[in-house]
C-alpha positions in Angstrom: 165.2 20.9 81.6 165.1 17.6 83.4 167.3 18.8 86.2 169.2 15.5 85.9 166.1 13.0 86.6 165.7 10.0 83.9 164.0 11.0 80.8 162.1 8.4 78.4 161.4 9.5 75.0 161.0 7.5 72.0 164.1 7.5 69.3 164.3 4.7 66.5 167.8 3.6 65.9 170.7 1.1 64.1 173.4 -0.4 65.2 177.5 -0.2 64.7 179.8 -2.7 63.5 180.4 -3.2 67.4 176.8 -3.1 68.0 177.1 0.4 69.8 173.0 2.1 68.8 173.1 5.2 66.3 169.8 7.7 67.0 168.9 10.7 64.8 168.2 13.3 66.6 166.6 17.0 66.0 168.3 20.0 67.7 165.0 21.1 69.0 163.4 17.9 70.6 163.5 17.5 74.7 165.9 14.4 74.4 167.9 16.1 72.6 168.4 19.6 74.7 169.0 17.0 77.8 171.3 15.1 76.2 172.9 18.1 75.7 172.7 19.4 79.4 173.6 15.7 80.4 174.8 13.1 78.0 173.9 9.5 79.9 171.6 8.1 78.5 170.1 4.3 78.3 168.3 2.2 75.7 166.2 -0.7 76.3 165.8 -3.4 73.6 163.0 -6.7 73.6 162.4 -8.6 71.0 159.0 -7.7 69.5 156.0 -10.3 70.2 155.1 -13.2 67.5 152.8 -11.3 65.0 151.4 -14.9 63.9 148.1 -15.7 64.2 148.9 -17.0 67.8 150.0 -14.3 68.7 147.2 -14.0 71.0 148.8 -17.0 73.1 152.1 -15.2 72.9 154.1 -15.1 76.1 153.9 -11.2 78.2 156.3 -8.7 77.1 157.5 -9.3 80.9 158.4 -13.0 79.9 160.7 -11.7 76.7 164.2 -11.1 77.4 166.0 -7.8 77.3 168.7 -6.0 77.5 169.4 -2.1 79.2 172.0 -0.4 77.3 173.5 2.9 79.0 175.8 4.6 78.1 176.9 8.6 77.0 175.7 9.9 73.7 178.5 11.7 71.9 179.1 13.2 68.2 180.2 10.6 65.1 183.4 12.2 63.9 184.5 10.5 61.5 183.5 11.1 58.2 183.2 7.6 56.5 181.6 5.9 59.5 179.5 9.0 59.1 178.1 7.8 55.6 178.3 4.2 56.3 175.6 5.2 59.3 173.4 7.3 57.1 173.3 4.4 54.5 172.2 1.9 57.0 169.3 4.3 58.9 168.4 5.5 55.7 167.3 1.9 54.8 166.2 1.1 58.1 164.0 4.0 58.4 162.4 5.2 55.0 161.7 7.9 56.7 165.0 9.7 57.8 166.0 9.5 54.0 165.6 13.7 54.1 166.5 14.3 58.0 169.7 13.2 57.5 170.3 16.0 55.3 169.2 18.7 57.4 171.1 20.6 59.5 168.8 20.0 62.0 168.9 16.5 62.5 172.0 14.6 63.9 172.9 10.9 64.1 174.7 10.3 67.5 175.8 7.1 68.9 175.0 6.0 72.4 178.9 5.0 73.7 177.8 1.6 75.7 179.5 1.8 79.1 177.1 -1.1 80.7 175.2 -3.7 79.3 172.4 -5.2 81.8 170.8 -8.4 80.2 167.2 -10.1 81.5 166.2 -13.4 80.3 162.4 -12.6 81.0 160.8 -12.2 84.4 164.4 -11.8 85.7 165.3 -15.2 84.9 169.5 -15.4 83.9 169.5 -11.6 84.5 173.2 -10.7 84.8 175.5 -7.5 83.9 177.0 -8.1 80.8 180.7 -7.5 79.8 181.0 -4.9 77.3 183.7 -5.5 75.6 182.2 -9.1 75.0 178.6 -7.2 73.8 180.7 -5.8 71.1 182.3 -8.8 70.1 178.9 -10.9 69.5 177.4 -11.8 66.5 173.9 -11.1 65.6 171.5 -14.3 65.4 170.2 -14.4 62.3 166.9 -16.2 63.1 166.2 -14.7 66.1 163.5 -12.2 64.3 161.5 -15.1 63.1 161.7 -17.7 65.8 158.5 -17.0 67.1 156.7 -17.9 64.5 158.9 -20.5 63.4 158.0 -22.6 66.6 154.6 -21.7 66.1 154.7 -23.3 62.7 156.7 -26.1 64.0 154.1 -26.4 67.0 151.0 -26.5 64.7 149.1 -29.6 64.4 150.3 -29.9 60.5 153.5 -30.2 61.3 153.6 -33.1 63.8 156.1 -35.6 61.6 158.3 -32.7 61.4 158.0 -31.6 65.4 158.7 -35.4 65.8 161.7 -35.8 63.5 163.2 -33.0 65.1 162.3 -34.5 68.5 164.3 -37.5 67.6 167.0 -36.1 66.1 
């Protein structure tokens, strides 16, 4: 269908215990039938802008970091990985809770072969090692640290910008 030329499409997704991304797919969609002709595939994941109210004096999406993820997409075998999977899109994504049922719809994990990792506008940019991708540790603030130094920035919180300033 895509006579091998690179495909973007949209696919929401979770990840593995070893960080590896898990898509749903449907049988009939155009990733899907070239993922079948050709299984490479890549991912690309930024962290979202600040949705605080300064938002608007949020850095570019060019000036977030990034990372490329590609890989091959093969089948999840295993049967209790399987569930475990489910589970966890199922409460990521309300609304997989009946597509995961279906015939029709498969989860598939994207088997990371590289890992390609820009620090915004190509700053620190550097191939990462894989085996150390799947060895590191989620950071558990790093969802809410935009608007954490936007409230740390804001004008009411000066003795506590300063504190930490001096500590």
């Amino acid at each position: 269908r895509s006579n091998g030329e690179p495909f973007g499409s949209f696919v929401d997704y979770v990840l593995d215990a070893e960080g590896m991304p898990v898509t749903l797919l449907a049988e009939q969609s155009e990733h899907t039938l070239n993922l079948k002709a050709s299984p490479s595939a890549s991912l690309m994941l930024q962290m979202p802008r600040s949705s605080t109210p300064s938002a608007r004096d949020a850095p570019p999406p060019a000036a977030l970091s990034r990372v490329t993820l590609q890989g091959r997409v093969v089948p999840i075998d295993d049967n209790d990985e399987l569930l475990s999977l489910k589970t966890a899109f199922a409460v990521q994504h309300a609304y997989s809770e009946r597509l995961l049922e279906s015939p029709r719809f498969t989860l598939s994990k994207i088997q990371i072969e590289r890992v390609y990792y820009v620090g915004g506008f190509g700053v620190s940019s550097e191939w990462v090692d894989v085996g150390a991708y799947s060895l590191a540790t989620p950071d558990m603030l790093a969802g809410e640290s935009a608007s954490l130094v936007a409230k740390l920035n804001s004008a009411s919180q000066r003795a506590d910008l300063d504190l930490l300033c001096t500590q």
